[in-house]
C-alpha positions as CSV (number, residue, x, y, z in Angstrom):
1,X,0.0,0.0,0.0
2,X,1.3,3.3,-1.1
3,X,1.0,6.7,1.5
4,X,-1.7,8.8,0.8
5,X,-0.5,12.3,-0.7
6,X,-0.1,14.9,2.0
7,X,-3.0,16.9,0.4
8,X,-5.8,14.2,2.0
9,X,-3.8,14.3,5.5
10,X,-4.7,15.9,8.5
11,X,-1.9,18.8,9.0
12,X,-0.1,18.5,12.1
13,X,0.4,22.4,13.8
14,X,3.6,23.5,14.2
15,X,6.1,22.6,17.6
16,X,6.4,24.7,20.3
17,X,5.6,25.4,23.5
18,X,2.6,23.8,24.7
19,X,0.7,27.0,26.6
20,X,-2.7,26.7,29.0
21,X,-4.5,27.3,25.9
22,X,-3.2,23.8,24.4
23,X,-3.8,22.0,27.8
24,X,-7.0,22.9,28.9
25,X,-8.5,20.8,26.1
26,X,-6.8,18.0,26.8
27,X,-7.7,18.5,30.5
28,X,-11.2,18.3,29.9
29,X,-11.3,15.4,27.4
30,X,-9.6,13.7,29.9
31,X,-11.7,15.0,32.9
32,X,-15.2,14.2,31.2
33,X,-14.0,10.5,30.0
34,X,-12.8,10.0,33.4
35,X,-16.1,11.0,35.5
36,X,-18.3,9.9,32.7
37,X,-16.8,5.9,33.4
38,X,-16.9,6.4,36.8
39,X,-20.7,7.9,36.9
40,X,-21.6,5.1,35.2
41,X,-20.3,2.5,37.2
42,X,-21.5,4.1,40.7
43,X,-25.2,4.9,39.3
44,X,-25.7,2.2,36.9
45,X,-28.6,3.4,35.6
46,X,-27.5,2.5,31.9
47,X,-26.6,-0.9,32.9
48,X,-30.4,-1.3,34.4
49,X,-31.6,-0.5,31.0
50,X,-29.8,-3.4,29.1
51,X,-30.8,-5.7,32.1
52,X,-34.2,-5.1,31.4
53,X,-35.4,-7.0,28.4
54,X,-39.0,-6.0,28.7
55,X,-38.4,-2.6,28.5
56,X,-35.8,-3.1,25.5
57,X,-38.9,-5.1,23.3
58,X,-40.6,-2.2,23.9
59,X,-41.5,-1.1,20.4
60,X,-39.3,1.8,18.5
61,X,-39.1,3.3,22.1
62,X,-37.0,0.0,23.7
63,X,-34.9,0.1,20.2
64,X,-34.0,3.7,20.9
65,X,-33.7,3.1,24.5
66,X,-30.7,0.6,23.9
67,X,-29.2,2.4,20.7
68,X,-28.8,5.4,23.4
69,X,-27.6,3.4,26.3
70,X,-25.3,1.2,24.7
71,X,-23.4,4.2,22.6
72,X,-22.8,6.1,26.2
73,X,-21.9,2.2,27.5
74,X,-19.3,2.5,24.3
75,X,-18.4,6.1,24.3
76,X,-17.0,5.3,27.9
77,X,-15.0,2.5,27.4
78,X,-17.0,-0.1,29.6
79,X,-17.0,-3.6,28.5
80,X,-19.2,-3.8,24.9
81,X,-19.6,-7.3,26.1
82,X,-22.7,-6.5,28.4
83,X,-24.2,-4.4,25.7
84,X,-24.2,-7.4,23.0
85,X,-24.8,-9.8,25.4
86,X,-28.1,-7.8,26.1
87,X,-28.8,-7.4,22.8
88,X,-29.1,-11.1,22.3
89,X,-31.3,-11.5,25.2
90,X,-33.9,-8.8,23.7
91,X,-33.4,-9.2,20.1
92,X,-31.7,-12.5,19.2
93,X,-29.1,-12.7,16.4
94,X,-29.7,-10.9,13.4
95,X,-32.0,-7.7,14.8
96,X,-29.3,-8.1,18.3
97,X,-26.4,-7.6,16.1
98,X,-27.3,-5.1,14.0
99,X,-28.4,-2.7,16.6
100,X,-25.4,-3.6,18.6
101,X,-23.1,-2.7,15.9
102,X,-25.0,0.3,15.4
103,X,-24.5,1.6,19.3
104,X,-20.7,0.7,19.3
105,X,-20.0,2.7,16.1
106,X,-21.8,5.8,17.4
107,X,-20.3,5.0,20.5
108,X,-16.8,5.0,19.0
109,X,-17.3,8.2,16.8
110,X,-18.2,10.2,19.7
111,X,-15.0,8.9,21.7
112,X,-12.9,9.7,18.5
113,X,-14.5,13.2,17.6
114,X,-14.0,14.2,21.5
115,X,-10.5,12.5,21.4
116,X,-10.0,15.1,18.6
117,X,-11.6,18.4,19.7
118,X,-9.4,17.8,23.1
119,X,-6.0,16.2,22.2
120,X,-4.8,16.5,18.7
121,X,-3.0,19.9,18.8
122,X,-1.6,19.1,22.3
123,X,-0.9,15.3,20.7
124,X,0.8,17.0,17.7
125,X,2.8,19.4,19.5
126,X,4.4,16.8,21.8
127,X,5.3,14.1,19.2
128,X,6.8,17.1,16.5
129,X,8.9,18.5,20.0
130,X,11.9,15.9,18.9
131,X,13.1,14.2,16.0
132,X,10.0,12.1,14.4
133,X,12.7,9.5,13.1
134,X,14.5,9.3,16.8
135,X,11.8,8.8,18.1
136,X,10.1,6.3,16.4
137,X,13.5,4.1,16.6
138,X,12.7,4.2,20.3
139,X,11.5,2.0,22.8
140,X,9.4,4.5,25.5
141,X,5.8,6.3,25.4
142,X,6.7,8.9,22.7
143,X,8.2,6.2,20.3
144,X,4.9,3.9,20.6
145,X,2.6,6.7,20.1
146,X,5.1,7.5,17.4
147,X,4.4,4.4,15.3
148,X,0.9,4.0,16.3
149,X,-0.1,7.8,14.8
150,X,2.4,6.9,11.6
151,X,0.4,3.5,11.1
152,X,-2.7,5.1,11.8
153,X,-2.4,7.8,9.1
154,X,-0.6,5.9,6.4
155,X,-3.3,2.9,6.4
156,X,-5.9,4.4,8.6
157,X,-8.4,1.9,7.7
158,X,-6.6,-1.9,8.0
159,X,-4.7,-0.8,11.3
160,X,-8.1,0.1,13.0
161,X,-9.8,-2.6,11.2
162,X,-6.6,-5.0,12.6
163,X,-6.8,-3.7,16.1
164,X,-10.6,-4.3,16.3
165,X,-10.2,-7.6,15.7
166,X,-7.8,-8.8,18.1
167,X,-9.4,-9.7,21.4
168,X,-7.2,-7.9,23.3
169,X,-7.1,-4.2,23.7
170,X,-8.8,-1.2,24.4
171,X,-11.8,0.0,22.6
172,X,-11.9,3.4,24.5
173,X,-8.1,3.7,23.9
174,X,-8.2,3.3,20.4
175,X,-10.9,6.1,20.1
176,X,-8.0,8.4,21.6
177,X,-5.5,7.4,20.0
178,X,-7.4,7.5,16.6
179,X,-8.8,10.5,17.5
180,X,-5.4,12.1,18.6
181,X,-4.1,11.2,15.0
182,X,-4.1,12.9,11.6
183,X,-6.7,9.4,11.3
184,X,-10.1,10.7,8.9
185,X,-13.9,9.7,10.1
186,X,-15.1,8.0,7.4
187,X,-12.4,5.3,7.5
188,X,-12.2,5.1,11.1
189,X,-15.9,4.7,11.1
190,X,-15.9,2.0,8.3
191,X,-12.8,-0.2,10.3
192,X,-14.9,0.0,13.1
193,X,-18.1,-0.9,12.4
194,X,-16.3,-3.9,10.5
195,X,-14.3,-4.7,13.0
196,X,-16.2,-4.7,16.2
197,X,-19.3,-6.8,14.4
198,X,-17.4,-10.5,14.5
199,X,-16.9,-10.0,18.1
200,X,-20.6,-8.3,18.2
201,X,-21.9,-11.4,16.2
202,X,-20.2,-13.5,18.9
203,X,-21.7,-11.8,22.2
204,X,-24.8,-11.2,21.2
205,X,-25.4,-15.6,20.1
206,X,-24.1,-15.9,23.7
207,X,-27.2,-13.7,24.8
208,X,-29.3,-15.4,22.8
209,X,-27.7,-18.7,23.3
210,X,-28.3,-18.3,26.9
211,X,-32.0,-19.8,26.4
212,X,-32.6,-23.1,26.4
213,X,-31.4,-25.1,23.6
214,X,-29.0,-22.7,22.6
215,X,-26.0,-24.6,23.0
216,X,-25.7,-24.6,19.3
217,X,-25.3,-20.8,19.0
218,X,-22.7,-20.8,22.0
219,X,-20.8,-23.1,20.1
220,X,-20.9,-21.0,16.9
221,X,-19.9,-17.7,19.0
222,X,-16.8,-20.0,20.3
223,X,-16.1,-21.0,17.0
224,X,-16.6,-16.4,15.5
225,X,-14.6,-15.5,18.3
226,X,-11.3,-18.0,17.5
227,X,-11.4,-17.2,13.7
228,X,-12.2,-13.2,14.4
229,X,-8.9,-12.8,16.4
230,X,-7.0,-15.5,14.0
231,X,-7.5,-12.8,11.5
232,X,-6.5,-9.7,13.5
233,X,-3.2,-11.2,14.3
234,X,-2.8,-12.3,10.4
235,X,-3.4,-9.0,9.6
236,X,-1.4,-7.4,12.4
237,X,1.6,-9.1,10.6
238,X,1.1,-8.3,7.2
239,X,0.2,-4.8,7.9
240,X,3.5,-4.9,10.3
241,X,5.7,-6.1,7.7
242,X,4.6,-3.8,5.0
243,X,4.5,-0.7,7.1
244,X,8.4,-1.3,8.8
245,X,7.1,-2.9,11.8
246,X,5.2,0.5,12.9
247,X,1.9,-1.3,14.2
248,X,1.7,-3.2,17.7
249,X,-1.2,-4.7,19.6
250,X,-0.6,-2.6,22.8
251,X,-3.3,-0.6,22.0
């Protein structure tokens, strides 16, 4: 794959002194992720929504219910599991995943748009303060952020679809770090909503799969969830070998 001309990148601003202009943003980003996870968890009243299947089957009104609660649940970083688990139990399979998929990728775009608005000048500022090629060849914060923002803006859309499919990782940290690069929407949004729906495919046949008789479907969700992250790490070396080693899965 060939770099995109510099035309179709996002400009990075110039180095220098990072004043209280450039931190407050990130301050805040930071501040409203933070107390936004952590308001979640104490009053869980998100959480009571996807617990309550009645209320999800509730006509358009459940749908909308759970396409709201679940992209908050996403846009915060807590586990998506609970979220396509519940959709399972309300839905089943086909209408479970689709509306799952749906609240992740809105979820995710608000994370990365956020990430953005707070963190890229501050983001740019700090990697552009020392030499990009120094730093990359490094082994500390700056030179994994380094490779991670060069990967993310040379292939944008198979290093966020190959971190989406590896089992490990962080959802809300890939937002940021996304978000923090010269990464556009409309691939981010197309890696993700193709990335997270394997794994969404395989959660939400667990929730339905938790009825009786559904052994079959917990079997087939086994089965998604082996090949989904078989195919991340395939990808994660071919992208890493093309790009010079620049991608890692410590995201």
């Amino acid at each position: 794959m060939t770099r995109p001309p510099d035309a179709l990148r996002v400009p990075r601003p110039a180095a220098g002194p990072a004043g209280p202009r450039v931190l407050l943003r990130p301050a805040l980003m930071l501040l409203a992720l933070t107390a936004g996870a952590v308001l979640l968890r104490e009053f869980p009243s998100a959480r009571h929504v996807l617990d309550s299947p009645e209320l999800l089957r509730a006509g358009a009104s459940g749908r909308i219910a759970f396409l709201l609660c679940g992209a908050v649940w996403c846009a915060f970083g807590l586990p998506r599991q609970a979220l396509c688990f519940a959709g399972g139990v309300a839905y089943g399979v086909w209408e479970g995943s689709v509306l799952s998929v749906v609240a992740t990728l809105a979820g995710c775009v608000f994370a990365f748009g956020w990430a953005r608005w707070g963190g890229r000048e501050a983001a740019a500022r700090w990697l552009s303060s020392h030499d990009p090629t120094a730093a990359s060849r490094g082994g500390g914060l700056r030179a994994r952020v380094s490779r991670m923002d060069r990967a993310i803006q040379t292939h944008p859309f198979t290093t966020i679809l190959t971190l989406r499919l590896l089992p490990v990782g962080s959802s809300l940290l890939l937002n940021i770090l996304a978000g923090l690069s010269g990464a556009r929407v409309i691939p981010f949004a197309a890696a993700t909503a193709l990335g997270a729906a394997p794994q969404t495919v395989v959660f939400v046949l667990l929730g339905a799969g938790a009825q009786i008789g559904g052994g079959g479907r917990i079997a087939v969700g086994c089965f998604l969830f082996a090949a989904s992250g078989l195919l991340g790490l395939w990808l994660l070396r071919r992208v890493g070998g093309t790009d010079g080693g620049t991608l890692s899965p410590d995201v």
